[in-house]
DRENLUMBA-190306 format. One record per residue (C-alpha): x, y, z. Coordinates in steps of 0.001 Angstrom, whole numbers. Layout:
BEGIN
x, y, z
X, Y, Z
...
//
This chain:
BEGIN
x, y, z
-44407, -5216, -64714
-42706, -6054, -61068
-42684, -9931, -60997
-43868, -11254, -57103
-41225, -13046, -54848
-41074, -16185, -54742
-43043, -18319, -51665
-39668, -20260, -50893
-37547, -16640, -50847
-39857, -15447, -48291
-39842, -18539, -46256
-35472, -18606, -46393
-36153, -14748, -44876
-37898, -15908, -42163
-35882, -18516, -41209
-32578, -16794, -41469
-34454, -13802, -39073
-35299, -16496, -36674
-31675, -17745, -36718
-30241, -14828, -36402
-32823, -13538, -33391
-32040, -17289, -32096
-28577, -17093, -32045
-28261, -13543, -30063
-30310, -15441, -27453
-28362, -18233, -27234
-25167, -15999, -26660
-26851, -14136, -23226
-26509, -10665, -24720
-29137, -8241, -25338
-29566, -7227, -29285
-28485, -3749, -29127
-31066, -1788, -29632
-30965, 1068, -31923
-31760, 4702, -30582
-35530, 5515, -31870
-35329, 9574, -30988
-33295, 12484, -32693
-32357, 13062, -28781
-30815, 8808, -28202
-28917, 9040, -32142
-27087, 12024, -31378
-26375, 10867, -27480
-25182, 7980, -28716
-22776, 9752, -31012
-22014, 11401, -28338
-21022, 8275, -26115
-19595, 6574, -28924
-17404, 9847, -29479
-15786, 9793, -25967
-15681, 6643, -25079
-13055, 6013, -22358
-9801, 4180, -23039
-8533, 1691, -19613
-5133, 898, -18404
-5740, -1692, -16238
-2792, -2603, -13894
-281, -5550, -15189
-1698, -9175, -13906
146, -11447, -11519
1147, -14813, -11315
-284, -14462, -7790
-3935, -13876, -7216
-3108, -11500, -4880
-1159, -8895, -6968
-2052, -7502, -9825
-5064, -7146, -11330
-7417, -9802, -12567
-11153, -8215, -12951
-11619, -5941, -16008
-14957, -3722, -16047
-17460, -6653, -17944
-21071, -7315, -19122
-23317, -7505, -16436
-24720, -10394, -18530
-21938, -12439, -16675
-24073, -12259, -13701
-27184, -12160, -14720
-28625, -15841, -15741
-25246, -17464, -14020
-25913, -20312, -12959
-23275, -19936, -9836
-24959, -16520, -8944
-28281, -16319, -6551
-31097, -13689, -5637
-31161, -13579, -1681
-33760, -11335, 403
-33019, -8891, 3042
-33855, -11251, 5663
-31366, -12764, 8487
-30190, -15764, 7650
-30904, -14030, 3922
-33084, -16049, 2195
-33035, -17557, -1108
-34897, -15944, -3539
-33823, -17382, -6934
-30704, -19343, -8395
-29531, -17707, -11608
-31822, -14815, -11598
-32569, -13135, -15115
-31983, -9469, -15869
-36211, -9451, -15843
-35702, -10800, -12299
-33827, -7419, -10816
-36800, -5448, -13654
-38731, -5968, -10342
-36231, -3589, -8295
-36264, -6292, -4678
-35223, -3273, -2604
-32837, -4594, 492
-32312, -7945, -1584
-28468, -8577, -2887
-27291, -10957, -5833
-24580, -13385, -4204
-21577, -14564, -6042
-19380, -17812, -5516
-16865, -17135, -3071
-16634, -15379, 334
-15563, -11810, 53
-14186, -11943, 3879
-11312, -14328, 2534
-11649, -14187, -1137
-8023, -16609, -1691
-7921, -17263, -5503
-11968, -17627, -5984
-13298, -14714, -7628
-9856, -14131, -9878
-10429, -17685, -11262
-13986, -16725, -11951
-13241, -13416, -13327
-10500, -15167, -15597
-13706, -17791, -17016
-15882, -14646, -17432
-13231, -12310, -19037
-12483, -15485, -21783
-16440, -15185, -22649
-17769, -11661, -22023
-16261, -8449, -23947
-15497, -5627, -21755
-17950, -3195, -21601
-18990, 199, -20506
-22824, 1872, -19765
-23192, 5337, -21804
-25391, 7120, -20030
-26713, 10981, -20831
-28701, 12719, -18468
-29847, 15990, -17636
-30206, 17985, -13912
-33141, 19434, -13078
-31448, 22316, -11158
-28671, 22811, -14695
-30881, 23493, -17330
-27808, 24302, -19443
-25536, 21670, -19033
-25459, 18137, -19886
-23771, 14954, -18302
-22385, 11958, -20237
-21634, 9161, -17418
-19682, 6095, -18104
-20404, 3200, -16229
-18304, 509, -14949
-18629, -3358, -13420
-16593, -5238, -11811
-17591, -8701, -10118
-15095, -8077, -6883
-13646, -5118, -5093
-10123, -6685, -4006
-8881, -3642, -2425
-9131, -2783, 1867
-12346, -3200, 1755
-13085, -6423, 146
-16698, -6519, -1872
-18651, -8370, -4031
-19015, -6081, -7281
-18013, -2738, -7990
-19345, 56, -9502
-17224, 2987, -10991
-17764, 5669, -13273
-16178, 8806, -15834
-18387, 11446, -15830
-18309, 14345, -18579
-20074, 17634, -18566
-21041, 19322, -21156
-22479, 23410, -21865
-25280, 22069, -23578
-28488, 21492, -23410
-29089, 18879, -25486
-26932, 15829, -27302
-27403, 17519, -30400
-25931, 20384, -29069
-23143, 18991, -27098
-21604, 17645, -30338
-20600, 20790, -31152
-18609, 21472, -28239
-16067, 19597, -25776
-16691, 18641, -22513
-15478, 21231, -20031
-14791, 19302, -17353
-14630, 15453, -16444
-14785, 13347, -13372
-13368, 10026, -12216
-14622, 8619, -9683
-12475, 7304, -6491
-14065, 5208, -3854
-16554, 7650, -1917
-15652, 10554, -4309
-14467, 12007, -7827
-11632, 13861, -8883
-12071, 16743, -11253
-9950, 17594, -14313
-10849, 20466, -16808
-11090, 19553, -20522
-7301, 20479, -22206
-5958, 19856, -18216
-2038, 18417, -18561
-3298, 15657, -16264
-6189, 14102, -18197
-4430, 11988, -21013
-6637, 11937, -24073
-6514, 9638, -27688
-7267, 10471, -30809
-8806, 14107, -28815
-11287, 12401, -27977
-10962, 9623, -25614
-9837, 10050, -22114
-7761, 7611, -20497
-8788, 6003, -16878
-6045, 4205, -15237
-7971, 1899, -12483
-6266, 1434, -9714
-4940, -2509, -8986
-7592, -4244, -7054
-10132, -975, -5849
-10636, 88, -9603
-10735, 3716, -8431
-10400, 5876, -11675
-7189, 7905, -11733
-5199, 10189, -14311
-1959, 8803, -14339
895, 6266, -12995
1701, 7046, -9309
870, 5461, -5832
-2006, 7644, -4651
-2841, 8113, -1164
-6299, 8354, 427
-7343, 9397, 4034
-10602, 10619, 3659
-13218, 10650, 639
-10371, 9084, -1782
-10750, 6325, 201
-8287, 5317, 3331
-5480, 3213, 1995
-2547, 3589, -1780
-4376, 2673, -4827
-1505, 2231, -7499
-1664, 2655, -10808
2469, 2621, -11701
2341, -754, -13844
-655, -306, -16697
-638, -3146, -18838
-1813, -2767, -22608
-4780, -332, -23499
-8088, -2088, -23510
-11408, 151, -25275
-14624, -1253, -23982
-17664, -1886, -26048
-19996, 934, -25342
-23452, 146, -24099
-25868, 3011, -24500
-28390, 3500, -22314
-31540, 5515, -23836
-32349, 8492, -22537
-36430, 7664, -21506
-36636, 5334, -18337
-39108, 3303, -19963
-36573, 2480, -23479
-33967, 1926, -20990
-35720, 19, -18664
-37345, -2125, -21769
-33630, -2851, -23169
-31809, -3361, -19404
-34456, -4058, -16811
-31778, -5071, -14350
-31079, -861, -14176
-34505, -914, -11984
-32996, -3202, -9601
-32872, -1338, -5957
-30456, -3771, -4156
-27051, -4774, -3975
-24986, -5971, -6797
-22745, -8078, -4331
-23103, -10066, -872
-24548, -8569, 1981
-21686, -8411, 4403
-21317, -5353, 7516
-19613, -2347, 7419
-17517, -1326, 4313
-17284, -5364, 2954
-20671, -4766, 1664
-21835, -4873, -1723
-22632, -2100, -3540
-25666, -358, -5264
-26008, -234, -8976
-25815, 3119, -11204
-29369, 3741, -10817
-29449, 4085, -7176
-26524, 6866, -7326
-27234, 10449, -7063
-25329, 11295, -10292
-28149, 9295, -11659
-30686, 11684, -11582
-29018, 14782, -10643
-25237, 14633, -12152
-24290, 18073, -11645
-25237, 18337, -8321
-23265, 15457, -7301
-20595, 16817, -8899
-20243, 20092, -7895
-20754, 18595, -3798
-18517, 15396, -4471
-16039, 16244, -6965
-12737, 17618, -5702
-9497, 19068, -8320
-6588, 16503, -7432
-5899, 13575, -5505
-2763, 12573, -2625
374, 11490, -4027
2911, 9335, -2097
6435, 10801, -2894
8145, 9126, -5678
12160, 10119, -4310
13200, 8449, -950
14347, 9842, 1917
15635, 9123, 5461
14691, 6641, 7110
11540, 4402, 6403
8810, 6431, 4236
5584, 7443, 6949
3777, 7296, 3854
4717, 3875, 2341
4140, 2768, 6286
540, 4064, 6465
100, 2158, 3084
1095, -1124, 4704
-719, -481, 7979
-3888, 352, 6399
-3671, -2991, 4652
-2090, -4948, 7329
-5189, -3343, 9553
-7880, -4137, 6599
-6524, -7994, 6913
-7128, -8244, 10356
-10684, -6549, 10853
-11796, -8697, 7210
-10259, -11807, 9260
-12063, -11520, 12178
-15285, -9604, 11087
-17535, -12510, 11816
-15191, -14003, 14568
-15120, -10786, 17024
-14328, -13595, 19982
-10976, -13528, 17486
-10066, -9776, 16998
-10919, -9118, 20679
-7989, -11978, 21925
-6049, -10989, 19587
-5984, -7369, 21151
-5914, -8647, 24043
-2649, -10812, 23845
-794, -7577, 22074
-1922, -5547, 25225
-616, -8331, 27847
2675, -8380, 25840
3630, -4984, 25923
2627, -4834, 29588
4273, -7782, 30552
7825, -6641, 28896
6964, -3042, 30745
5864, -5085, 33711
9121, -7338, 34136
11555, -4226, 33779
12724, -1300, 35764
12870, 1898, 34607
14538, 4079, 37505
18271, 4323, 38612
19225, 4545, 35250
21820, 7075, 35394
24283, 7158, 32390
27235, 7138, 33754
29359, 4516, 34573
28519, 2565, 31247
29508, -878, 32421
27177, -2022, 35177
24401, -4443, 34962
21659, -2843, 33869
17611, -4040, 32382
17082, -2689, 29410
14081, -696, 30516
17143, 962, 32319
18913, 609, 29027
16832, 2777, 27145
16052, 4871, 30081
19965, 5899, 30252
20207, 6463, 26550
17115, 9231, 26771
19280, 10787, 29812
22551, 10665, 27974
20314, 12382, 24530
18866, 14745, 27255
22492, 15665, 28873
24440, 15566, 25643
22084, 17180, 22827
24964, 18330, 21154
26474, 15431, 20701
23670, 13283, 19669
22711, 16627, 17341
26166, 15712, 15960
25309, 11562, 15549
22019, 12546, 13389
24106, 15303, 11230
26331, 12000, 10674
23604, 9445, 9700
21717, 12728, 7943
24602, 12769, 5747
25197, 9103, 5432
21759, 8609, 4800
21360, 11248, 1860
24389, 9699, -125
21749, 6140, 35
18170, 8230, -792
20033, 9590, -3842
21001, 6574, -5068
17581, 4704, -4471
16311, 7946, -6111
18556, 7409, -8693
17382, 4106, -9102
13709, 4800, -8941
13747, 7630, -11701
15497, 4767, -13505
13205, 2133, -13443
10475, 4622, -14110
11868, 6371, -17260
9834, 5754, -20439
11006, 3687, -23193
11736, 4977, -26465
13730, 4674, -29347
16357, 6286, -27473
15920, 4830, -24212
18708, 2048, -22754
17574, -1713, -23936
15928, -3621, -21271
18387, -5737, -20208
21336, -2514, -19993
18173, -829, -17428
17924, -4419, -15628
21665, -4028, -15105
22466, -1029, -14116
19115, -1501, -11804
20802, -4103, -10117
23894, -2029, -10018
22044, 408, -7680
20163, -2007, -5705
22762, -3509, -4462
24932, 263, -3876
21657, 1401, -1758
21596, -2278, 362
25825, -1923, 916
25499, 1575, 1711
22057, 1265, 3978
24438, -975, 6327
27216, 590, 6462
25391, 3750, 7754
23611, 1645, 10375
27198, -357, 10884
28664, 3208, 11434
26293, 4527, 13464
26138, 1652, 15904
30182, 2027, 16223
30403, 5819, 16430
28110, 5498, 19776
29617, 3012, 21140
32978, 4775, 21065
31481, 7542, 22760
30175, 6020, 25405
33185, 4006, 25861
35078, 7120, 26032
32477, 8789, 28459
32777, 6040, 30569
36645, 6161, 30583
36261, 9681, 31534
38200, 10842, 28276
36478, 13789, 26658
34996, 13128, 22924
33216, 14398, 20196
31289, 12786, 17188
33531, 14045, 15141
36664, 12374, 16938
34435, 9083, 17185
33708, 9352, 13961
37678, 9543, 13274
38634, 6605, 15596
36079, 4544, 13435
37556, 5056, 10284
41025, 3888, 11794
38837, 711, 12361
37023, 129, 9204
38209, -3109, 7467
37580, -4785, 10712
34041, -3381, 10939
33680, -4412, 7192
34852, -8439, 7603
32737, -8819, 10784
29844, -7091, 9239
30353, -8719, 6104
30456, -12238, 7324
27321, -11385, 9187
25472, -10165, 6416
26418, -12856, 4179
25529, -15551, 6683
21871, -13990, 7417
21201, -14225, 3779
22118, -17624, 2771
20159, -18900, 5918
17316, -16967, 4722
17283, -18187, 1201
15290, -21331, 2745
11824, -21465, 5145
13440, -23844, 7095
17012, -21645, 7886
14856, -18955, 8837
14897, -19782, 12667
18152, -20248, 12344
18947, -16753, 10974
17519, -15174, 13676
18840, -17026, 16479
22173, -16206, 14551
21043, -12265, 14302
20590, -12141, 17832
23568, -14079, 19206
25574, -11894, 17143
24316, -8851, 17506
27152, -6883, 19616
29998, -7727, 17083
30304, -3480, 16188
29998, -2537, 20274
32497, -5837, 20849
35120, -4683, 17952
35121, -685, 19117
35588, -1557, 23216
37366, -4346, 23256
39833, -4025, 20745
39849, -7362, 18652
39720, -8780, 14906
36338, -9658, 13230
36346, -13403, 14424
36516, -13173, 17688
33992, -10091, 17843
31353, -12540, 16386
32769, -15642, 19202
32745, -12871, 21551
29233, -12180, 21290
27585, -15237, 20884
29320, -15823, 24275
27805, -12746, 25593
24466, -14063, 24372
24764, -17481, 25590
22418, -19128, 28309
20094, -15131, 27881
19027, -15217, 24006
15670, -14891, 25311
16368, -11725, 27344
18696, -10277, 24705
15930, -11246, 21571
13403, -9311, 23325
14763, -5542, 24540
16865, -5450, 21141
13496, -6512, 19319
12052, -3497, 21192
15035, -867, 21204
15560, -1333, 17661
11651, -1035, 16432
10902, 1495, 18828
13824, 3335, 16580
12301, 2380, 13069
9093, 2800, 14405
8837, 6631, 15674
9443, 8309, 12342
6779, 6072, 10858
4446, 6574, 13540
4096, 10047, 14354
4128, 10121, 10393
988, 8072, 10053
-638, 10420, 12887
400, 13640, 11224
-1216, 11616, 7589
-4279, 11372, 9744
-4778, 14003, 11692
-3632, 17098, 9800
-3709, 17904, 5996
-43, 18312, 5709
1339, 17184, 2517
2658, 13880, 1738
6589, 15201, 988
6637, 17444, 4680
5255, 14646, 6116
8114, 12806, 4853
10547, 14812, 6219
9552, 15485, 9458
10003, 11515, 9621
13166, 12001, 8462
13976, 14252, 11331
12795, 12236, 13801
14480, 8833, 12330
17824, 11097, 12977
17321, 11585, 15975
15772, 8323, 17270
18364, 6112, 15622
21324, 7362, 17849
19085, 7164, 20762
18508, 3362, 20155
22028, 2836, 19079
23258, 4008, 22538
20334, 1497, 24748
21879, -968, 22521
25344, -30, 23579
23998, -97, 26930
22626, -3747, 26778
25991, -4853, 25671
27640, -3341, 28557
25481, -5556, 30482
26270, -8320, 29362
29699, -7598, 29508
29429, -6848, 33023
30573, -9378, 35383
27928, -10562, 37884
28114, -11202, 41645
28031, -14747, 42895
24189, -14600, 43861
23225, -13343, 40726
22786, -16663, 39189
24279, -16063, 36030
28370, -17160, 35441
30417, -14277, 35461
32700, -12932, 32052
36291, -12873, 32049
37736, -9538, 32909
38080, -7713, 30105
41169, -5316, 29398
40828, -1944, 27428
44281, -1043, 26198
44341, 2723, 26178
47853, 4758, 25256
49557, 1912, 24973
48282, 531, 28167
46122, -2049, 29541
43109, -1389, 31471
40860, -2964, 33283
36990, -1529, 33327
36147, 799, 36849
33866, 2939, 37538
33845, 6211, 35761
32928, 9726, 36868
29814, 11371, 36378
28774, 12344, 33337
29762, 16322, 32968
26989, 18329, 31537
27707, 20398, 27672
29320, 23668, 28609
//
């Protein structure tokens, strides 16, 4: 006979139910809520099965590197006391401070939740906040199994993701990202027993596609695919590379190259009926903005429910999804890299429109003082008479550069000959910085070097690539200027010969650039030396064309010019700020055009750069030639300025003092 429980057993039941029920409350996290159908237990084996495994980028020390949001309960949000419900109103008004998840259960369509911290100049705010909510919440991703309407036959298994800030470009309040996978199934049940055939990670305004078994999608265990998100933007990609996006992967480089350890996120699944889901996350019927209401691309966004892939998943695939995403070249090559440039001028660019978003007044002077500036220095120069020939004559430096794009014009040949040089110079450097990249990225194993050999020989090849980056540019300034110094002498010369006649000269080129160098970079070690180093940059800056014409040691190259320089730093600072950048700048430039206006790839891109870099350089090195010769130049009596001692050029054993030289013969 079955004996009846005891009244106090019962009661110690009930309590410990109530505890338990009591305690899940206290926490701020829904119970999870077990899947009632045949349909939710086998799509939630289904979800649990491929859950996604992150590689989130390494953290900084600095807020602003790194990465310091990881995908998190929206429960972190939701019932925050530092969060508020706003309306769609201007000013927005305040609907509710720490709104419930039942709050958003009645969808406010146009309203936005608002987090602490302005996401026009976020500073350190919402990475300190992330780091309090990261120490409390788990991170988490949505399941989420739904079918299309217009694919009877297939199935879609979406992973969900939340951030609390975008700190990419485009700086947001929350961020939304996804994995998609598809199945050939009709049904969970049935899409156990096959893999996915395709899967999609989703990149700012699109996804990128990679077949099931593809060499790019990185699975674990067979199961699990692995999402690297890119540092700051979150934007799912397949690997470790800087990617590059000018169109629906977003405008801007996300980079994945430096994943820190894998993280696997607590999977939340979402039931399949719209009224269990709603009933277990009501927030997933809220129609507004997870993030402040800001204009343009700074605004928040909208949660998964107001996405297409929602409701119809393979539709938005098969119109959003595309098979592979822009790589920036991992190798070097000459010159500075048009695609590294159009990563820092999309940022640089994103910084000043976030800056001055809500201060147009701002944005509009500061145009307006970059567009007086380059007038002005247009303005306050002359651009005609600027015949090449004879080389030492006073000259302004629109006149300068003027007579180097002559002498290019007149002489192709020989500046053809000037790029070959710095082509081949410059190739010796990108294999070594090549070198050194395919180093640094090399996976560790057993049989890999030991970290501190790689740090070593790293440093080894740093420091190659910075010696051999100036010689080039120490050569190439010094093979021009002994060409025009023969051209001007009337003497007939090649690069080649130049190029001889500079070698004869090398150790002297080597202590005066060396003692340059090494002065520049202890005054730059400290903020306060930095004005310093450049007023000693440009003051010295015609040691090489002082050294190849006038025939003298190091030392008094570098006395020589700061003499040159003296009482005109001003008007010497300026044109050499502009002759030089203009040379950096044109490769880079037409680079970041090509990048936007053509689909070229990255790597031709690159090289077309290259090309013009070569040819630019010599170009510049010559108007810079041409600005010494002008300050070499003695001027007349009413000229205002004090006049140089004559200079002597010993030639054949002779000395020589500068005249006028014949016209410049044209290439035969």
């Amino acid at each position: 006979m079955r004996r009846d429980r005891p009244d106090h057993l019962d009661r110690v039941i009930l309590s410990s139910a109530l505890l338990v029920l009591a305690a899940l409350l206290l926490c701020g996290t829904e119970p999870a809520m077990a899947a009632t159908s045949p349909d939710d237990v086998a799509a939630q084996q289904l979800a649990d099965r491929y859950a996604p495994v992150v590689k989130l980028q390494d953290s900084a020390a600095r807020c602003a590197d790194g990465e310091h949001f990881q995908p998190i309960d929206v429960q972190a949000v939701l019932g925050n006391q530092e969060v508020a419900l706003r309306g769609p109103w201007r000013p927005p008004d305040l609907i509710k401070t720490q709104p419930q998840d039942t709050d958003l259960g009645l969808q406010y369509p146009g309203h936005f939740l608002d987090f602490p911290g302005d996401p026009l100049r976020p500073a350190c705010d919402y990475a300190d906040w992330s780091a309090r909510l990261n120490a409390e919440y788990a991170a988490t991703v949505y399941a989420h199994v739904a079918q299309d309407p217009e694919y009877p036959g297939q199935l879609s298994l979406e992973y969900w993701f939340f951030y609390v800030f975008n700190d990419y470009n485009n700086t947001h309040e929350g961020d939304w990202e996804s994995i998609q996978l598809i199945f050939d199934a009709a049904t969970p049940a049935a899409a156990l027993t096959t893999p996915p055939t395709a899967v999609g990670y989703s990149q700012h305004g699109g996804a990128e596609r990679a077949r099931w078994g593809d060499a790019k999608l990185e699975l674990v265990d067979g199961t699990h695919p692995v999402a690297y998100p890119a540092a700051g933007s979150h934007a799912n990609k397949y690997g470790r590379r800087l990617y590059l996006g000018r169109g629906s992967e977003g405008l801007g480089c996300d980079d994945t190259t430096e994943p820190q350890a894998t993280i696997n996120p607590k999977v939340a699944y979402v039931p399949l009926n719209r009224a269990d889901y709603l009933a277990q996350y009501p927030w997933l019927a809220f129609q507004g903005r997870w993030g402040e209401r800001q204009r343009s691309f700074f605004d928040g966004p909208t949660g998964p429910n107001m996405k297409e892939s929602w409701t119809a998943p393979i539709q938005d695939a098969e119109a959003n999804w595309r098979d592979d995403s822009t790589t920036v070249p991992a190798g070097a090559l000459l010159g500075p890299s048009s695609t590294r440039a159009f990563c820092a001028a999309v940022a640089t660019g994103s910084n000043l429109l976030r800056e001055t978003l809500d201060r147009t007044w701002l944005l509009g002077l500061v145009l307006a003082v970059l567009v007086a500036l380059v007038w002005f220095a247009a303005a306050r120069t002359r651009w005609s008479d600027a015949d090449p020939l004879p080389a030492r004559r006073p000259r302004a430096w629109g006149q300068a550069v003027a007579s180097a794009i002559r002498l290019f014009r007149r002489r192709p040949g020989l500046f053809g000959g000037f790029a070959a040089a710095l082509g081949v110079l410059g190739l010796i450097t990108v294999t070594l910085a090549n070198l050194q990249a395919a180093r640094r990225d090399a996976p560790t194993d057993l049989g890999a070097p030991t970290e501190d050999a790689t740090g070593f020989w790293a440093s080894i090849l740093a420091l190659a690539v910075t010696l051999l980056t100036i010689a080039t540019y120490v050569v190439l300034l010094a093979v021009v200027m002994r060409t025009l110094d023969q051209l001007d002498r009337g003497a007939p010369v090649t690069a080649r010969a130049a190029l001889r006649h500079v070698v004869t000269i090398r150790w002297q080129l080597a202590r005066a650039a060396t003692q340059y160098v090494v002065v520049l970079f202890v005054l730059t070690i400290f903020v306060a030396t930095i004005p310093l180093a450049v007023y000693y940059a440009v003051s010295r800056a015609f040691i090489v064309q002082v050294l190849v014409a006038e025939h003298c040691s190091g030392s008094a190259a570098l006395r020589r010019s700061r003499r040159l320089v003296a009482g005109r730093w001003w008007r010497t600072a300026v044109p050499l700020t502009l002759v030089v950048g203009s040379g950096l700048a044109v490769g880079p430039i037409a680079g970041i055009v090509l990048l936007l206006a053509t689909d070229w790839s990255p790597t031709l891109i690159n090289v077309v750069s290259s090309i013009l870099f070569a040819l630019a350089m010599p170009i510049a090195a010559a108007a810079v030639a041409y600005l010494y010769f002008d300050r070499a130049t003695p001027r007349s009596p009413g000229s205002g300025e004090l006049p140089d001692a004559p200079q002597t050029y010993p030639r054949d054993g002779q000395e020589r003092v500068a005249h006028d030289s014949p016209a410049l013969p044209a290439d035969s």
